[in-house]
C-alpha distance (Angstrom), angle and dihedral (degrees) to the residues before:
residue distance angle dihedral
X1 . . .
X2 3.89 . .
X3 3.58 120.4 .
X4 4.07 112.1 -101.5
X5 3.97 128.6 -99.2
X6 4.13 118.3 -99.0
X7 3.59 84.9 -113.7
X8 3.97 97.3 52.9
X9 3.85 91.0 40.7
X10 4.08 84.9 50.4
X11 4.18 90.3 55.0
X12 4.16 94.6 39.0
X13 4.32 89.7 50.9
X14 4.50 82.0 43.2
X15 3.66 92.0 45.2
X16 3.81 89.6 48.6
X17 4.03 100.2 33.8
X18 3.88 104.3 36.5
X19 4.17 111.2 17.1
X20 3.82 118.9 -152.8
X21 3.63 111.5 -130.1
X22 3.43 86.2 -119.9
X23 3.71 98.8 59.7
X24 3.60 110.2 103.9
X25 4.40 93.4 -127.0
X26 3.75 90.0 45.2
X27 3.70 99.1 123.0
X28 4.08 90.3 36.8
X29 4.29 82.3 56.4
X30 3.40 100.5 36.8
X31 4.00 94.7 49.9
X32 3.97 84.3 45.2
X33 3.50 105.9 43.5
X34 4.54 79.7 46.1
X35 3.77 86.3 58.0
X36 3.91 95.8 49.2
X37 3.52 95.1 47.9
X38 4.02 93.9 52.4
X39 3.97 87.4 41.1
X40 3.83 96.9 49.6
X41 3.94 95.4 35.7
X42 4.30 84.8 61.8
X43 4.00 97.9 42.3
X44 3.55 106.6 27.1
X45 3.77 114.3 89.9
X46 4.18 132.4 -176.8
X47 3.32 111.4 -74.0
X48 3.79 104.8 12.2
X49 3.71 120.6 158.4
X50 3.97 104.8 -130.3
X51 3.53 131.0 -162.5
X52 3.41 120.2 -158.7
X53 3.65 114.1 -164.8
X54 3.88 118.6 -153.5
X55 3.19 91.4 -3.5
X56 4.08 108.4 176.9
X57 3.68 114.1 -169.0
X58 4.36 100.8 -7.7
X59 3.56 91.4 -120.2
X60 3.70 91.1 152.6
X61 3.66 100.9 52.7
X62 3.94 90.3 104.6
X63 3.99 93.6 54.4
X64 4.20 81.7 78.0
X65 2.70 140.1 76.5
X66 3.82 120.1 -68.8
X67 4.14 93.2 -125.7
X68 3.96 87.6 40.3
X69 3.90 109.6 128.7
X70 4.11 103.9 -140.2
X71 3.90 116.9 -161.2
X72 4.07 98.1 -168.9
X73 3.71 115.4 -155.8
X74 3.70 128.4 -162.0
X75 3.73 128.8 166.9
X76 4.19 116.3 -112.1
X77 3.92 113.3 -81.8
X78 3.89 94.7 39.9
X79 3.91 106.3 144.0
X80 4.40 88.4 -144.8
X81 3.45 93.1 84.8
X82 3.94 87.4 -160.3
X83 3.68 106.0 106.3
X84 3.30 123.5 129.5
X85 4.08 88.5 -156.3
X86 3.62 119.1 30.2
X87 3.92 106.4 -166.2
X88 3.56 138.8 125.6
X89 3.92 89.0 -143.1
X90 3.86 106.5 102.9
X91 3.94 107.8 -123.4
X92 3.55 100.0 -6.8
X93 3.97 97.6 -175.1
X94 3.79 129.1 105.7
X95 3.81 112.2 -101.7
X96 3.49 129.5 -72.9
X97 4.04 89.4 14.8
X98 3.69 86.9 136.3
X99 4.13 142.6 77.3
X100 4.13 90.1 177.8
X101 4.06 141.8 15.8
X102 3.74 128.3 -144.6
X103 3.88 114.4 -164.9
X104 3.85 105.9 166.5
X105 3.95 116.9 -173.6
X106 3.64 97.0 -40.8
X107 4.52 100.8 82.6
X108 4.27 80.6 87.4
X109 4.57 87.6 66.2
X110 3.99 91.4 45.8
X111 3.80 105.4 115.6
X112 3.59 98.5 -143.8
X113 3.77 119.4 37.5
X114 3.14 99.2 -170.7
X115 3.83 101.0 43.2
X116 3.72 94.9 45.5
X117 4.16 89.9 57.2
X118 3.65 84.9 51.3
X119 3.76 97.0 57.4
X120 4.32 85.6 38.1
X121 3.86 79.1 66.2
X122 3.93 104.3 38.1
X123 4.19 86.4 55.3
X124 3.60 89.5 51.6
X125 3.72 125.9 81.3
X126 4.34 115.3 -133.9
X127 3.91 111.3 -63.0
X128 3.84 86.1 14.1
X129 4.03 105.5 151.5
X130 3.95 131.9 -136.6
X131 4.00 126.2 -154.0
X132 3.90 103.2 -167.4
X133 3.65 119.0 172.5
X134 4.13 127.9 -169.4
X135 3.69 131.7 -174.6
X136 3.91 118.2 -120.1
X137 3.32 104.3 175.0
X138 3.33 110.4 43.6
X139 4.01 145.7 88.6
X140 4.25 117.7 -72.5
X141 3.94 129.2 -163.7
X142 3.18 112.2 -113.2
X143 3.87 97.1 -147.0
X144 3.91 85.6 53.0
X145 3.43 132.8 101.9
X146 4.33 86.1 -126.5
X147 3.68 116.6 145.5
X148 4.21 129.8 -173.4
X149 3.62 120.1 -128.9
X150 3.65 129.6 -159.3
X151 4.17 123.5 -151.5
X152 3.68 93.1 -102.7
X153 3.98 95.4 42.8
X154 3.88 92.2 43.9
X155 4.42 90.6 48.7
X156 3.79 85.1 46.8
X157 4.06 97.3 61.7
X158 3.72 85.3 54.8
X159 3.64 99.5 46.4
X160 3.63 105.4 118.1
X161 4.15 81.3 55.0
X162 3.49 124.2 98.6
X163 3.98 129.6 -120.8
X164 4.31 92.5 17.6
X165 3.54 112.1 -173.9
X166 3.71 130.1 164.9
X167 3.82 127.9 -172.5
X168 3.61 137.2 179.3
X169 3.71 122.3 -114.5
X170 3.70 103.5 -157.7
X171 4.06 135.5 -1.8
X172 3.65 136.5 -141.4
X173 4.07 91.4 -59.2
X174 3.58 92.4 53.8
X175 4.00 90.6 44.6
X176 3.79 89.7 55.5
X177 3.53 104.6 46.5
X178 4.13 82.9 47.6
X179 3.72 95.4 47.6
X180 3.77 95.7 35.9
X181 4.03 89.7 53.4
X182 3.49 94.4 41.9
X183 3.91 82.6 63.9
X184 3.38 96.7 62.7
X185 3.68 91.7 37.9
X186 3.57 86.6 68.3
X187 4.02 92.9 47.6
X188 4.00 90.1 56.1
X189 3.72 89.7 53.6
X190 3.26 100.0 48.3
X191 3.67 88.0 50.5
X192 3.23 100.1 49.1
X193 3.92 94.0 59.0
X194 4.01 81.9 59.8
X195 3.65 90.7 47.6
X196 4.00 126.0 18.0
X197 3.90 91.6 -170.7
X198 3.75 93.7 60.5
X199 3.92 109.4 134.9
X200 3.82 116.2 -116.3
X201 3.44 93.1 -154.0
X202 3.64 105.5 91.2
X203 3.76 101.6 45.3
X204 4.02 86.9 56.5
X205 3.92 88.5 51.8
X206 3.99 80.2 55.5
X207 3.45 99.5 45.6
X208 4.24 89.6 48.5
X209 4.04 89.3 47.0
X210 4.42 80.6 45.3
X211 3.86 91.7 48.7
X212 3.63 96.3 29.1
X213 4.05 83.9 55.9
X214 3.92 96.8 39.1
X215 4.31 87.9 51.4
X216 4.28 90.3 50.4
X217 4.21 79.2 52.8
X218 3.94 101.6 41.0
X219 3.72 82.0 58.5
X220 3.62 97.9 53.9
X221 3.58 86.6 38.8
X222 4.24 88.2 57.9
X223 3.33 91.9 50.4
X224 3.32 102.9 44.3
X225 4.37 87.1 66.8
X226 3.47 132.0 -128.5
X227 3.83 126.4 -68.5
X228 3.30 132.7 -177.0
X229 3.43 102.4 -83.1
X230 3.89 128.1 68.8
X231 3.69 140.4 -172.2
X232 3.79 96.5 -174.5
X233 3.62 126.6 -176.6
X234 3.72 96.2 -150.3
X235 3.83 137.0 14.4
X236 3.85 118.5 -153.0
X237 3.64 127.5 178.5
X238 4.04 137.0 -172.8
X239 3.96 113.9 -163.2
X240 4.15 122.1 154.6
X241 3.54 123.4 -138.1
X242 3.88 111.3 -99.8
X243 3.57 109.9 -92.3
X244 3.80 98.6 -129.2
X245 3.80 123.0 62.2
Protein backbone atom coordinates (compact mmCIF):
# COMPACT_ATOMS: atom_id res chain seq x y z
CA UNK A 1 0.00 0.00 0.00
CA UNK A 2 1.60 3.37 -1.09
CA UNK A 3 1.72 6.14 1.19
CA UNK A 4 -1.17 8.89 0.40
CA UNK A 5 -0.85 12.32 -1.59
CA UNK A 6 -0.46 15.81 0.58
CA UNK A 7 -3.69 16.63 -0.75
CA UNK A 8 -5.54 13.30 0.35
CA UNK A 9 -3.73 13.34 3.74
CA UNK A 10 -4.99 17.21 3.97
CA UNK A 11 -8.94 15.98 3.38
CA UNK A 12 -8.58 12.57 5.73
CA UNK A 13 -6.93 14.97 8.92
CA UNK A 14 -10.26 17.74 7.71
CA UNK A 15 -12.67 14.99 7.55
CA UNK A 16 -11.50 13.79 10.97
CA UNK A 17 -10.65 17.33 12.70
CA UNK A 18 -13.38 19.74 11.35
CA UNK A 19 -16.58 17.63 9.73
CA UNK A 20 -18.68 19.27 6.98
CA UNK A 21 -22.23 19.07 7.71
CA UNK A 22 -22.50 17.32 4.78
CA UNK A 23 -20.25 14.48 5.60
CA UNK A 24 -22.17 11.54 6.37
CA UNK A 25 -20.15 10.91 10.22
CA UNK A 26 -20.48 14.56 11.00
CA UNK A 27 -22.32 14.31 14.20
CA UNK A 28 -20.18 10.99 15.20
CA UNK A 29 -16.87 13.65 14.59
CA UNK A 30 -18.16 16.54 15.81
CA UNK A 31 -19.41 14.92 19.25
CA UNK A 32 -15.83 13.20 19.29
CA UNK A 33 -13.56 15.70 18.35
CA UNK A 34 -16.06 17.96 21.39
CA UNK A 35 -15.06 15.28 23.84
CA UNK A 36 -11.23 15.43 23.06
CA UNK A 37 -11.00 18.94 23.25
CA UNK A 38 -12.73 19.13 26.87
CA UNK A 39 -10.59 15.93 27.86
CA UNK A 40 -7.20 17.25 26.64
CA UNK A 41 -7.87 20.99 27.67
CA UNK A 42 -8.15 19.43 31.67
CA UNK A 43 -5.05 16.91 31.50
CA UNK A 44 -2.80 18.24 29.10
CA UNK A 45 -0.23 20.60 30.52
CA UNK A 46 2.79 22.89 28.75
CA UNK A 47 5.34 21.00 27.78
CA UNK A 48 4.06 17.45 28.03
CA UNK A 49 5.67 14.72 26.10
CA UNK A 50 2.66 12.85 24.29
CA UNK A 51 2.49 9.65 22.80
CA UNK A 52 0.08 8.96 20.49
CA UNK A 53 -0.37 5.40 19.82
CA UNK A 54 -1.75 4.32 16.36
CA UNK A 55 -2.13 7.37 15.48
CA UNK A 56 -3.46 7.43 11.62
CA UNK A 57 -3.40 10.77 10.07
CA UNK A 58 -2.38 13.25 13.51
CA UNK A 59 -5.40 15.10 13.18
CA UNK A 60 -5.41 15.86 16.80
CA UNK A 61 -2.05 17.25 17.23
CA UNK A 62 -3.56 20.88 17.47
CA UNK A 63 -6.06 19.92 20.42
CA UNK A 64 -2.55 20.25 22.69
CA UNK A 65 -0.93 22.15 23.73
CA UNK A 66 1.19 24.34 21.43
CA UNK A 67 4.71 23.40 23.38
CA UNK A 68 3.38 19.67 23.62
CA UNK A 69 6.09 17.22 22.28
CA UNK A 70 3.94 14.42 20.17
CA UNK A 71 5.70 11.02 19.44
CA UNK A 72 3.01 9.55 16.76
CA UNK A 73 2.94 5.85 16.44
CA UNK A 74 1.53 3.80 13.71
CA UNK A 75 2.00 0.17 13.02
CA UNK A 76 4.16 -0.80 9.57
CA UNK A 77 1.99 -0.70 6.30
CA UNK A 78 0.01 2.49 7.33
CA UNK A 79 -0.57 4.52 4.04
CA UNK A 80 -0.12 8.21 6.40
CA UNK A 81 3.32 8.17 6.14
CA UNK A 82 3.40 10.57 9.27
CA UNK A 83 4.53 8.51 12.09
CA UNK A 84 7.00 9.39 14.11
CA UNK A 85 7.54 5.44 15.00
CA UNK A 86 6.76 2.96 12.49
CA UNK A 87 6.67 -0.50 14.35
CA UNK A 88 4.45 -3.25 14.79
CA UNK A 89 5.70 -3.58 18.48
CA UNK A 90 2.95 -2.05 20.71
CA UNK A 91 4.59 0.81 22.87
CA UNK A 92 8.00 0.34 22.01
CA UNK A 93 9.54 3.03 24.49
CA UNK A 94 11.42 2.50 27.73
CA UNK A 95 9.23 3.08 30.79
CA UNK A 96 8.03 6.08 32.11
CA UNK A 97 9.00 7.95 28.66
CA UNK A 98 5.72 9.63 28.89
CA UNK A 99 3.73 12.68 30.84
CA UNK A 100 0.34 11.91 28.61
CA UNK A 101 -1.33 9.08 26.22
CA UNK A 102 -3.48 9.57 23.20
CA UNK A 103 -5.39 6.40 22.06
CA UNK A 104 -8.04 7.62 19.54
CA UNK A 105 -10.64 4.94 18.25
CA UNK A 106 -8.28 2.19 17.86
CA UNK A 107 -8.10 0.64 22.10
CA UNK A 108 -11.43 -1.61 20.68
CA UNK A 109 -8.55 -3.75 17.87
CA UNK A 110 -5.90 -4.26 20.81
CA UNK A 111 -5.66 -8.01 21.31
CA UNK A 112 -5.25 -8.05 24.88
CA UNK A 113 -7.14 -5.56 26.98
CA UNK A 114 -5.75 -6.08 29.75
CA UNK A 115 -2.07 -6.30 28.68
CA UNK A 116 -2.20 -3.31 26.48
CA UNK A 117 -3.47 -1.00 29.71
CA UNK A 118 -0.60 -2.43 31.44
CA UNK A 119 2.02 -1.27 29.01
CA UNK A 120 -0.33 2.35 28.72
CA UNK A 121 0.87 2.55 32.38
CA UNK A 122 4.56 1.20 32.26
CA UNK A 123 5.27 4.15 29.37
CA UNK A 124 3.86 6.61 31.58
CA UNK A 125 5.63 8.28 34.39
CA UNK A 126 3.42 8.48 38.12
CA UNK A 127 0.17 10.61 37.72
CA UNK A 128 0.75 10.31 33.94
CA UNK A 129 -2.92 10.51 32.27
CA UNK A 130 -4.62 8.44 29.37
CA UNK A 131 -7.57 9.69 26.99
CA UNK A 132 -8.76 6.42 25.24
CA UNK A 133 -11.75 6.51 23.15
CA UNK A 134 -13.83 3.32 21.56
CA UNK A 135 -16.69 3.18 19.23
CA UNK A 136 -19.97 1.46 20.45
CA UNK A 137 -22.13 1.95 17.97
CA UNK A 138 -20.66 1.40 15.03
CA UNK A 139 -19.78 -1.34 12.24
CA UNK A 140 -16.78 -4.20 13.16
CA UNK A 141 -14.78 -6.58 10.73
CA UNK A 142 -15.50 -9.65 11.20
CA UNK A 143 -12.01 -11.08 10.34
CA UNK A 144 -10.65 -8.54 12.99
CA UNK A 145 -9.62 -8.89 16.25
CA UNK A 146 -12.45 -5.74 17.17
CA UNK A 147 -14.16 -5.96 20.41
CA UNK A 148 -17.29 -3.61 21.98
CA UNK A 149 -16.98 -2.14 25.28
CA UNK A 150 -19.57 -0.92 27.54
CA UNK A 151 -18.96 2.13 30.32
CA UNK A 152 -18.70 -0.23 33.15
CA UNK A 153 -16.44 -2.87 31.22
CA UNK A 154 -14.19 -0.09 29.73
CA UNK A 155 -13.76 1.76 33.72
CA UNK A 156 -13.05 -1.76 34.92
CA UNK A 157 -9.72 -2.41 32.70
CA UNK A 158 -8.44 0.71 34.28
CA UNK A 159 -9.32 0.03 37.74
CA UNK A 160 -6.17 -0.04 39.54
CA UNK A 161 -5.81 3.71 37.81
CA UNK A 162 -6.53 6.70 39.45
CA UNK A 163 -9.16 9.54 38.52
CA UNK A 164 -11.34 6.91 35.88
CA UNK A 165 -13.90 8.61 34.13
CA UNK A 166 -15.84 7.57 31.14
CA UNK A 167 -18.31 9.67 29.10
CA UNK A 168 -20.38 9.21 26.19
CA UNK A 169 -19.82 11.09 23.04
CA UNK A 170 -23.10 10.96 21.35
CA UNK A 171 -26.71 9.27 22.17
CA UNK A 172 -29.35 7.60 20.26
CA UNK A 173 -29.87 10.88 17.91
CA UNK A 174 -26.41 11.00 17.04
CA UNK A 175 -26.37 7.05 16.44
CA UNK A 176 -29.23 7.42 13.97
CA UNK A 177 -28.27 10.13 11.91
CA UNK A 178 -24.68 8.08 11.77
CA UNK A 179 -26.20 4.77 11.03
CA UNK A 180 -28.97 6.10 8.84
CA UNK A 181 -26.24 8.03 6.60
CA UNK A 182 -23.97 5.37 6.58
CA UNK A 183 -26.87 3.58 4.65
CA UNK A 184 -26.89 5.65 1.98
CA UNK A 185 -23.22 5.94 2.03
CA UNK A 186 -23.15 2.52 1.05
CA UNK A 187 -25.87 3.08 -1.85
CA UNK A 188 -23.57 5.91 -3.48
CA UNK A 189 -20.72 3.52 -3.56
CA UNK A 190 -22.19 0.93 -4.89
CA UNK A 191 -23.43 3.15 -7.54
CA UNK A 192 -20.69 4.65 -8.34
CA UNK A 193 -18.83 1.34 -9.31
CA UNK A 194 -21.85 1.08 -11.93
CA UNK A 195 -21.34 4.55 -12.93
CA UNK A 196 -18.04 6.72 -12.29
CA UNK A 197 -19.82 9.98 -13.48
CA UNK A 198 -22.45 9.81 -10.82
CA UNK A 199 -22.92 13.35 -9.21
CA UNK A 200 -22.04 13.66 -5.51
CA UNK A 201 -24.18 16.31 -5.03
CA UNK A 202 -27.34 14.83 -4.02
CA UNK A 203 -26.22 12.30 -1.47
CA UNK A 204 -24.48 15.35 0.48
CA UNK A 205 -27.90 17.26 0.32
CA UNK A 206 -29.08 13.89 2.10
CA UNK A 207 -26.57 13.57 4.44
CA UNK A 208 -27.12 17.63 5.54
CA UNK A 209 -31.11 17.00 5.67
CA UNK A 210 -29.73 13.41 7.85
CA UNK A 211 -27.42 15.52 10.11
CA UNK A 212 -29.42 18.55 10.00
CA UNK A 213 -32.37 16.13 11.36
CA UNK A 214 -30.16 14.02 13.81
CA UNK A 215 -28.74 17.73 15.48
CA UNK A 216 -32.77 19.10 15.93
CA UNK A 217 -32.96 15.38 17.90
CA UNK A 218 -29.56 15.35 19.88
CA UNK A 219 -30.99 18.46 21.34
CA UNK A 220 -34.14 17.08 22.46
CA UNK A 221 -32.30 14.15 23.38
CA UNK A 222 -29.91 16.60 25.89
CA UNK A 223 -32.61 17.96 27.31
CA UNK A 224 -34.56 15.33 27.86
CA UNK A 225 -31.56 13.99 30.76
CA UNK A 226 -29.91 10.97 31.16
CA UNK A 227 -31.46 7.65 32.27
CA UNK A 228 -30.18 4.67 32.87
CA UNK A 229 -30.01 3.30 29.72
CA UNK A 230 -27.68 4.34 26.78
CA UNK A 231 -27.15 3.63 23.20
CA UNK A 232 -24.00 5.71 22.82
CA UNK A 233 -22.16 6.30 19.75
CA UNK A 234 -18.83 6.69 21.36
CA UNK A 235 -17.26 5.98 24.77
CA UNK A 236 -14.27 8.12 25.91
CA UNK A 237 -12.47 7.90 29.07
CA UNK A 238 -9.59 10.00 30.97
CA UNK A 239 -7.85 8.01 33.92
CA UNK A 240 -4.00 8.87 35.19
CA UNK A 241 -1.61 6.38 36.01
CA UNK A 242 -1.38 5.86 39.84
CA UNK A 243 1.18 7.95 41.20
CA UNK A 244 3.08 5.32 43.18
CA UNK A 245 4.77 2.33 41.56
Amino acid sequence: MGALSASELRRIRRSRRSPRITQFDYLHVRRLVEGLAAALERLARPGDRVLDVWSGSRPYDDLLPPDAEVVSLDVEGNPYGVADVVCDEFLPFPDGSFDGVLFVQAFDLVPDPPAAVAELARVLRPGGWAVVTVPFVWEYDRRGPDRRYTAGHLASLFGQWDDVEVVENGGRAVAWATLTASLALGAEQRLRARAAGLAHAPFAALYALVNTVGLALDAIERRGGQGSHALPMNLLLTARRADRD
